[in-house]
SEVEXKE-60367 format. One record per residue (C-alpha): residue in one letter; z, y, x. Coordinates in Angstrom, 1 decimal. Layout:
N
PT_r_pz_py_px
PT_a_Z_Y_X
...
// end
This chain:
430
PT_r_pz_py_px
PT_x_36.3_35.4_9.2
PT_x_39.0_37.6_10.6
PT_x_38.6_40.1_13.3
PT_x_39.9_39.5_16.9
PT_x_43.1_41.1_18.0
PT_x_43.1_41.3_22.0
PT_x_46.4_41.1_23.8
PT_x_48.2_40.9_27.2
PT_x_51.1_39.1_26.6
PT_x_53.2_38.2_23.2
PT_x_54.2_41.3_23.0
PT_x_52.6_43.5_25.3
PT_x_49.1_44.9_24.1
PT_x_48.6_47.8_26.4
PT_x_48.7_48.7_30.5
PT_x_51.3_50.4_31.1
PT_x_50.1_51.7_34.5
PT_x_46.9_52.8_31.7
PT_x_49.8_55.1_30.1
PT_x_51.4_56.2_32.6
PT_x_47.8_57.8_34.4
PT_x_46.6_58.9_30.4
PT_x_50.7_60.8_30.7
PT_x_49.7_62.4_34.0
PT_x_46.2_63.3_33.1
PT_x_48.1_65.2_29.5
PT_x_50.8_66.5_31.2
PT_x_47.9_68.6_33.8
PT_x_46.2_69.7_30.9
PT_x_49.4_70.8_28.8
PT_x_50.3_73.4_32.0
PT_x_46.5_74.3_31.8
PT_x_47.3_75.1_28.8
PT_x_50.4_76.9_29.9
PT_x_48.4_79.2_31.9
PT_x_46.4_80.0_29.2
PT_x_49.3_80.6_26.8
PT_x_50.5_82.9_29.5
PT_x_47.4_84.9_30.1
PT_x_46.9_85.4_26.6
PT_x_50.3_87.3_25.8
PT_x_49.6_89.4_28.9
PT_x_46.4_89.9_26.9
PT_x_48.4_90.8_23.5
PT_x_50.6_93.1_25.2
PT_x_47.5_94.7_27.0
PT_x_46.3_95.4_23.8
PT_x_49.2_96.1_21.8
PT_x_48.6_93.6_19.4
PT_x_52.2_92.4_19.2
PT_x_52.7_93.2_15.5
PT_x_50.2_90.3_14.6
PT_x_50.9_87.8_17.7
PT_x_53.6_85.9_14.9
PT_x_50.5_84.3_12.8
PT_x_49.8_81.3_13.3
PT_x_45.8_81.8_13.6
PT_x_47.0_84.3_16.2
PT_x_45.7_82.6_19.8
PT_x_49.3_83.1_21.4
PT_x_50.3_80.7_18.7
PT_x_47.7_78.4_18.7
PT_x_48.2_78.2_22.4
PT_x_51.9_77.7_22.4
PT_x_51.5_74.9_19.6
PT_x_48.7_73.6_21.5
PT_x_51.8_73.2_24.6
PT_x_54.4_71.9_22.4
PT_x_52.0_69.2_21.2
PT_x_50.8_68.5_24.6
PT_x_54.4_67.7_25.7
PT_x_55.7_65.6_22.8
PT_x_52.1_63.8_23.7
PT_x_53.3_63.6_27.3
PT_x_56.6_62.4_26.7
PT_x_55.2_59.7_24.3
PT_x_53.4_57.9_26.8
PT_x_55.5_58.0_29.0
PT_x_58.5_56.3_26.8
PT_x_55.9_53.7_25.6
PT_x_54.8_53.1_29.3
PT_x_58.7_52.3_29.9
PT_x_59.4_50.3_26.7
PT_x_56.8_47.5_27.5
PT_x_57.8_47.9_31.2
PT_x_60.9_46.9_29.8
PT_x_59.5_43.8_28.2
PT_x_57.6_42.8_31.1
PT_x_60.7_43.3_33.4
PT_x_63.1_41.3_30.5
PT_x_60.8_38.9_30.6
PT_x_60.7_38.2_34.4
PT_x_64.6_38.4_35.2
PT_x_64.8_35.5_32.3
PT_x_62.2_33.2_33.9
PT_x_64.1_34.6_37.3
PT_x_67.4_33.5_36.1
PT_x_66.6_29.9_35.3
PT_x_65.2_29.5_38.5
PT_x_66.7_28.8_42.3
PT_x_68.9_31.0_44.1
PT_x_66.1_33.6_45.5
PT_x_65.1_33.7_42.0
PT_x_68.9_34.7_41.1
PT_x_68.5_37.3_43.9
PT_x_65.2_38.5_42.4
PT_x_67.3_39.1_39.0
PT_x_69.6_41.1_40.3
PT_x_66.7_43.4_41.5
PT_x_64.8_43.2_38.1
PT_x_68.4_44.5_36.2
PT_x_69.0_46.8_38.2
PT_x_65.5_48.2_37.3
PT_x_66.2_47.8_33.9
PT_x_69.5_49.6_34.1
PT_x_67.3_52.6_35.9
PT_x_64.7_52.3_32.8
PT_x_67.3_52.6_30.2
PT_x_68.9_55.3_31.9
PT_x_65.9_57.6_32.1
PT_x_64.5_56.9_28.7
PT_x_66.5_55.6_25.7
PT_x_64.0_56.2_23.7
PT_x_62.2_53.8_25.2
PT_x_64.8_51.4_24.8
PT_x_64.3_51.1_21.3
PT_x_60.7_51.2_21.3
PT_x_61.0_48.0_23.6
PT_x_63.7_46.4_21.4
PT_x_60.9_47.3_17.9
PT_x_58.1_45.8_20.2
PT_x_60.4_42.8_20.3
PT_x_61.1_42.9_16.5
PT_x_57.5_43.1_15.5
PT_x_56.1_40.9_18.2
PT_x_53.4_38.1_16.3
PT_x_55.0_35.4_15.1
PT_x_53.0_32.8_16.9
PT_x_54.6_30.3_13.9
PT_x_53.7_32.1_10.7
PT_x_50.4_31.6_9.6
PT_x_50.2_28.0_10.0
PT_x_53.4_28.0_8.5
PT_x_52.2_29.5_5.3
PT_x_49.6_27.1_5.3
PT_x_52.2_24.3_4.8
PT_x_54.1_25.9_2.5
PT_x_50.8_26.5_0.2
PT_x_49.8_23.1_1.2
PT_x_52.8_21.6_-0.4
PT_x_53.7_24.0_-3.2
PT_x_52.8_21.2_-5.9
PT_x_55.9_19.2_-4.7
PT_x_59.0_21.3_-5.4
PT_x_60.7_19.0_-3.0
PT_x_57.9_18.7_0.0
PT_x_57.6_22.3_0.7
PT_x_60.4_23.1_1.4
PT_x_61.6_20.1_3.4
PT_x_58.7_20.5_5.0
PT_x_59.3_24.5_5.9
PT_x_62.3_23.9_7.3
PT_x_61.5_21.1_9.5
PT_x_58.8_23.1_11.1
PT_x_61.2_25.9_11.7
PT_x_63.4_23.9_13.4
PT_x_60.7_22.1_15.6
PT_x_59.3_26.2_16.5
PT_x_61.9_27.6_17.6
PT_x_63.1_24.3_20.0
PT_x_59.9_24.6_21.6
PT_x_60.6_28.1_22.5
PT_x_63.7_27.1_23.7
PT_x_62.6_24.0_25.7
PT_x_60.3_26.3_27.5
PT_x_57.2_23.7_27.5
PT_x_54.9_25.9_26.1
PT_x_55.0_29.0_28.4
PT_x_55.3_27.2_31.8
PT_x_56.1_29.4_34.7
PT_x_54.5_30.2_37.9
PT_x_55.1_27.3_40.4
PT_x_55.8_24.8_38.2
PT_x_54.2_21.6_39.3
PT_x_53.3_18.1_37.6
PT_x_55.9_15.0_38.3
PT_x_55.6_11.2_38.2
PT_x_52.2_8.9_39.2
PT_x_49.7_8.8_36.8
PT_x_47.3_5.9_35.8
PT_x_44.2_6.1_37.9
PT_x_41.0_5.9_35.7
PT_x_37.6_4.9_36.6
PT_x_35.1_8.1_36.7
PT_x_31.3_7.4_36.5
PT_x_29.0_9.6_37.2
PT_x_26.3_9.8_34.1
PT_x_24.1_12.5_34.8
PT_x_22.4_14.7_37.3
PT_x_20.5_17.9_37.0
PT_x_19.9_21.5_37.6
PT_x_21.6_24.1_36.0
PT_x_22.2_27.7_35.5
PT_x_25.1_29.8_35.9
PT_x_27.3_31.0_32.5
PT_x_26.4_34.7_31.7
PT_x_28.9_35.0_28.9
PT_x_32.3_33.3_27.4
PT_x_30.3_32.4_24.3
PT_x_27.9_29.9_26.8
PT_x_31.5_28.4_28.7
PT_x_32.6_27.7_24.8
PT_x_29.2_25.6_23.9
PT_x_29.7_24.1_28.1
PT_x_32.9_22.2_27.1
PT_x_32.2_18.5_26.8
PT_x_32.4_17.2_22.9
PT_x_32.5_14.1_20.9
PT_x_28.7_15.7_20.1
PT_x_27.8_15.5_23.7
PT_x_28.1_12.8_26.4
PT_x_30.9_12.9_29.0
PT_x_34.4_13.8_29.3
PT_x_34.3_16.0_32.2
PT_x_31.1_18.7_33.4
PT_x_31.4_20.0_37.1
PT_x_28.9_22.7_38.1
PT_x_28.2_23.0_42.0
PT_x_26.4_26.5_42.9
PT_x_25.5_27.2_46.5
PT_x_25.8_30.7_47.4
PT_x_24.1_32.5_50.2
PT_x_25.0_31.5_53.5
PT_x_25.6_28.1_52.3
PT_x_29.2_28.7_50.9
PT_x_29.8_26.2_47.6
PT_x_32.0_27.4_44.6
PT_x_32.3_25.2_41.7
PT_x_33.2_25.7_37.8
PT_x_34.4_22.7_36.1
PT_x_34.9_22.3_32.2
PT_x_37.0_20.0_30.4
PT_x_37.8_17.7_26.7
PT_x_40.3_17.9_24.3
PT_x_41.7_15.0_23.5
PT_x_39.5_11.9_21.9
PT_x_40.7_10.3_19.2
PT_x_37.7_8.3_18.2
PT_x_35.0_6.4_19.6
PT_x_35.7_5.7_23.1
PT_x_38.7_8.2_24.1
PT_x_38.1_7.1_27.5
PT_x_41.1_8.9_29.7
PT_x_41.4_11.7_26.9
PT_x_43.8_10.1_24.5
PT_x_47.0_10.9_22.9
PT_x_48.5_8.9_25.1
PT_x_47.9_11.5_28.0
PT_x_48.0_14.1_25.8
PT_x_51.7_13.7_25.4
PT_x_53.0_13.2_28.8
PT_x_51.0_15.7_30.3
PT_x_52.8_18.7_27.7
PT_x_56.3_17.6_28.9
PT_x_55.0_17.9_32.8
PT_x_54.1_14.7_33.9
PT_x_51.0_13.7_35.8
PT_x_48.4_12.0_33.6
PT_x_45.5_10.1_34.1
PT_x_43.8_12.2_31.8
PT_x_44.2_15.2_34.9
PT_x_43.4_12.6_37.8
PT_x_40.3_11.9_36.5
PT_x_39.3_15.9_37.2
PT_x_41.3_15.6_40.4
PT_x_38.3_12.7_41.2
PT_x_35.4_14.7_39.1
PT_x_35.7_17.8_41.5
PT_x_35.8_15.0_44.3
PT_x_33.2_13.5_43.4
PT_x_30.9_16.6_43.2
PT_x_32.0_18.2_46.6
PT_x_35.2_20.3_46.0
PT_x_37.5_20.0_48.8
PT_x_41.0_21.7_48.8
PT_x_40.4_25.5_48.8
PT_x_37.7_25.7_47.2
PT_x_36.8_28.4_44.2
PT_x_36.8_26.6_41.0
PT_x_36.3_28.4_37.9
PT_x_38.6_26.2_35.3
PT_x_38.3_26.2_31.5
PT_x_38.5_23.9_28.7
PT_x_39.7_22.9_25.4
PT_x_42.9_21.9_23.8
PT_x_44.1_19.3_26.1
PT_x_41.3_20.1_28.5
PT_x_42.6_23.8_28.8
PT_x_46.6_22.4_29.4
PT_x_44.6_20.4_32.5
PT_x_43.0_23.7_33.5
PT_x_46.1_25.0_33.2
PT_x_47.9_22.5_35.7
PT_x_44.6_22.6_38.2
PT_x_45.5_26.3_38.6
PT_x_49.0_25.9_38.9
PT_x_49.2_22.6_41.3
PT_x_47.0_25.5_43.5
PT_x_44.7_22.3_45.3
PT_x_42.4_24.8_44.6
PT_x_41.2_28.7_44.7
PT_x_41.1_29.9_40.8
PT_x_39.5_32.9_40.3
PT_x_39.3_32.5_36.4
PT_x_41.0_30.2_33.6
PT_x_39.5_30.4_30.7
PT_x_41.5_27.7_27.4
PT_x_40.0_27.7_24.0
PT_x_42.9_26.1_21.8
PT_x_45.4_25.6_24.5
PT_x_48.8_23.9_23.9
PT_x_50.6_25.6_27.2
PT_x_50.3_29.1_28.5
PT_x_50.8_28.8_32.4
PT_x_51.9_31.5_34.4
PT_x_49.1_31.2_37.3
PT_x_49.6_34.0_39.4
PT_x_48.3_37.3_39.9
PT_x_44.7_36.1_42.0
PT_x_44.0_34.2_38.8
PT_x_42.2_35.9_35.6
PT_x_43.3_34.4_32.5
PT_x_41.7_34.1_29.1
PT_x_43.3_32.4_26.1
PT_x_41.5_32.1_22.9
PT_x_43.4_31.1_20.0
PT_x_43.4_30.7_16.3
PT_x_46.6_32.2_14.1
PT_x_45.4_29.0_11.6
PT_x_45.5_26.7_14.8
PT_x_48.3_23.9_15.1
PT_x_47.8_22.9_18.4
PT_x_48.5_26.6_20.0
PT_x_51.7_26.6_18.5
PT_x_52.9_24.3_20.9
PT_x_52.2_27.4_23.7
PT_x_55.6_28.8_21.0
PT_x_53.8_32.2_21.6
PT_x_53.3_32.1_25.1
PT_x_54.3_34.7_27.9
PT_x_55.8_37.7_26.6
PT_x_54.7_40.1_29.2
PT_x_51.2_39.7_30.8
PT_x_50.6_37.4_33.5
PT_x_47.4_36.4_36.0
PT_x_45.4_38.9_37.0
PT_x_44.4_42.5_35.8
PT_x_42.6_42.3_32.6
PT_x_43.9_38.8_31.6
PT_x_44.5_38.5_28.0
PT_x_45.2_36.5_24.3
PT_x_42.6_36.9_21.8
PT_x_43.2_35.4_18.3
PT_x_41.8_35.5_15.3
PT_x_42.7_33.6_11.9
PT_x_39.6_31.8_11.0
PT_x_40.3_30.0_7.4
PT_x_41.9_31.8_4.7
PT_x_43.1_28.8_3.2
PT_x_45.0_25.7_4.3
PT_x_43.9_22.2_4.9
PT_x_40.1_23.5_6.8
PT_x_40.5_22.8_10.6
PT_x_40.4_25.9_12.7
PT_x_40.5_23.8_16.3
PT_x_37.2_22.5_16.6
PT_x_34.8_24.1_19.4
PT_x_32.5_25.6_16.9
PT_x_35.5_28.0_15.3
PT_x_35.9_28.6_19.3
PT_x_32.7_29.5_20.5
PT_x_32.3_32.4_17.2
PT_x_35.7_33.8_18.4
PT_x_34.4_34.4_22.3
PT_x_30.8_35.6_20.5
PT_x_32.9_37.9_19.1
PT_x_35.0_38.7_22.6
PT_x_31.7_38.9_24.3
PT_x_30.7_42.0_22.0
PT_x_34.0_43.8_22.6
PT_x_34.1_46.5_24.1
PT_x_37.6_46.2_24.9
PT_x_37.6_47.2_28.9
PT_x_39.4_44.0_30.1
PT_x_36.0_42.3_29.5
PT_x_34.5_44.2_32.3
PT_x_37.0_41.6_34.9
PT_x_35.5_38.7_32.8
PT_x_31.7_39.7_33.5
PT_x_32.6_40.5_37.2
PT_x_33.5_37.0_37.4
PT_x_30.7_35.4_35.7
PT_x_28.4_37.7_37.8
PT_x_29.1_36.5_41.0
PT_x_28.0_32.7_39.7
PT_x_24.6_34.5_38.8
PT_x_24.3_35.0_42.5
PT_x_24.1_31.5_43.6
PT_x_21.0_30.1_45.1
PT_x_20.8_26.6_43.1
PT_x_22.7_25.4_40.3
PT_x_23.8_21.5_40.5
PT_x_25.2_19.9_36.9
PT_x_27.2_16.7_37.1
PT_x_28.6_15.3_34.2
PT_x_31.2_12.0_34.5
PT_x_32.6_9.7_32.1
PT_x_36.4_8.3_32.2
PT_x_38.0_5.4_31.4
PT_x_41.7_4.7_31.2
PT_x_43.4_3.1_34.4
PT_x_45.8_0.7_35.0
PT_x_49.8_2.1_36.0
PT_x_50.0_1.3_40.1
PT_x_52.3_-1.5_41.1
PT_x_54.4_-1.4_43.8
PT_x_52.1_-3.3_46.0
PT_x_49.6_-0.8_45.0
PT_x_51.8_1.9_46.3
PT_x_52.5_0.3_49.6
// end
């Protein structure tokens, strides 16, 4: 079972405003260190000790190497602190550029940062452009898989190598996977038929590890869970979880068939039938609702933060096809498997962080060999064990988060059933 690798973006792995203070706080203690360096050769002269001041157990020297290191230390951070700056500024006038004229405007801004970047560091220039270079490949493990999984047939493997090449890298330049902030759903979807199955009293989620075993599975009734905690004072916040796609049994409104259209942007009856859930159980528009799910459960969180109906303090997708840009009020959580198809489809995701500070990718390859299926929940809910006994510090905005639900004065469960609708007709519409 491989260990987790915790990340901000695709290629950014660190805070650069985290640098940048830990390049202050050296830089303060190299001109201590100065001072020192300074006192003590007043001290050798004092002395007359000058004949021996050139060995290097001698403290002048100790004290002037412990200055040169401090400020090669100094500079470092601060060059790395610009290189994924870079990235993260890169990143934005791309998604800035594709967009409407104040977007245009916004690039101009974001280059002419860049342009001040480069100018002051050019080392960090080619730290960002080696970031870039040695990003994950979001493609290769799962890649390898199907080579080794088709190495018997001289002719297969390959064929099939190249084809999934091909399909990678137009996903990446489709832009499905990594949808940007604002984007919203299109068309009319199906209206399904949600029925309430079961009522009862609940308690709130004290780790990432309980939200995994929360999400509704073939193993468990129901297609959608809503949770409805009253606060003191009478205030209501919700925290709704969501299923992957169905493709046995009764798929109910989580089939392929929404699956599909849903990716490409288009409303689905698959995410209506959470529009009604959260209805159904008492969130109005504005309301906090925590979102999470899996595989196509965590693309519909995805869009419920993004269509911004409601307040989103925390996303949290185990498996998730799409990496949504949801804004910087929103904490984000992405769990995925190296050894996992379906989060290929994300093609890597967001380069540069996005949501809110302490939002991050975790992955982890879970089978060493090809053909054993890393998406199921169970793979998921060992990988968030796992995040839950990090002590990486951007779990501490994770159990903020949860905390507040642990201060709720009752605990209401409601679990709802789908079933696929009919498309409206025009005299439906009217």
């Amino acid at each position: 079972m491989g260990e987790i690798e915790i990340r901000s973006g695709r290629v950014v792995a660190v805070d650069t405003e985290t640098l940048r203070d830990a390049a202050t706080r050296a830089s303060l203690a190299t001109v201590g260190a100065e001072d020192l360096r300074a006192s003590l050769e007043q001290v050798d002269q004092l002395l007359g000790l000058t004949m021996i001041g050139g060995t290097a157990a001698h403290p002048v020297s100790v004290a002037t190497t412990i200055c040169e290191q401090g400020g090669m230390l100094v500079t470092a951070l601060r060059d790395t602190a610009s290189a994924y700056e870079l990235v993260e500024l890169q990143a934005r006038r791309a998604a800035a550029a594709a967009g409407g004229v104040d977007d245009r405007r916004e690039a101009v801004l974001l280059t002419r940062r860049i342009e001040e970047l480069e100018a002051s560091s050019p080392e960090a220039v080619q730290l960002a452009a080696r970031a870039l270079a040695d990003a994950p490949n979001p493609f290769a493990t799962v890649g390898g898989e199907l080579f080794w999984s088709t190495v018997a047939f001289p002719f297969v493997g390959p064929l099939v190598m190249a084809t999934y090449g091909a399909a990678a890298a137009q996903i990446r330049a489709a832009g499905k996977g990594a949808i940007p902030d604002g984007s919203k759903l299109v068309g009319t979807p199906r209206t399904p038929t949600v029925r309430l199955i079961t009522v009862r009293e609940g308690t709130a989620p004290e780790s990432l590890s309980v939200l995994a075993r929360r999400q509704p599975s073939t193993e468990r009734p129901g297609d959608i869970r809503v949770e409805r905690y009253t606060m003191p004072g009478g205030d209501r916040r919700f925290a709704l979880y969501v299923s992957g796609t169905r493709i046995r049994g009764d798929v109910g409104a989580f089939s392929m068939g929404t699956n599909v259209p849903l990716y490409l942007g288009a409303a689905s009856s698959s995410y209506e039938s959470v529009r009604i859930a959260l209805e159904k159980a008492g969130a109005k528009p504005g309301d906090s609702v925590m979102v999470s799910g899996h595989s196509q459960g965590a693309m519909i969180a995805s869009r419920v933060a993004l269509e911004e109906e409601y307040e989103v303090p925390m996303l949290v997708g185990f498996g998730n096809p799409v990496q949504a840009d949801v804004g910087a009020d929103t904490l984000q959580v992405d769990l995925r498997h190296s050894d996992d198809v379906v989060p290929l489809l994300a093609a890597g995701g967001h380069d540069s962080s996005i949501g809110a500070q302490g939002s991050m990718t975790v992955e982890r390859n879970v089978n060493p060999w090809p053909g054993l299926d890393s998406h199921q929940m169970d793979a998921y809910t060992e990988t968030a064990e796992m995040l839950d006994a990090s002590s990486d510090p951007r779990m501490d905005a994770v159990r903020e988060r949860l905390a507040e639900f642990g201060r709720a004065e009752s605990v209401e469960v409601f679990v709802y059933d789908t079933e696929e609708g009919v498309t409206p007709s025009s005299a439906d519409a009217g």
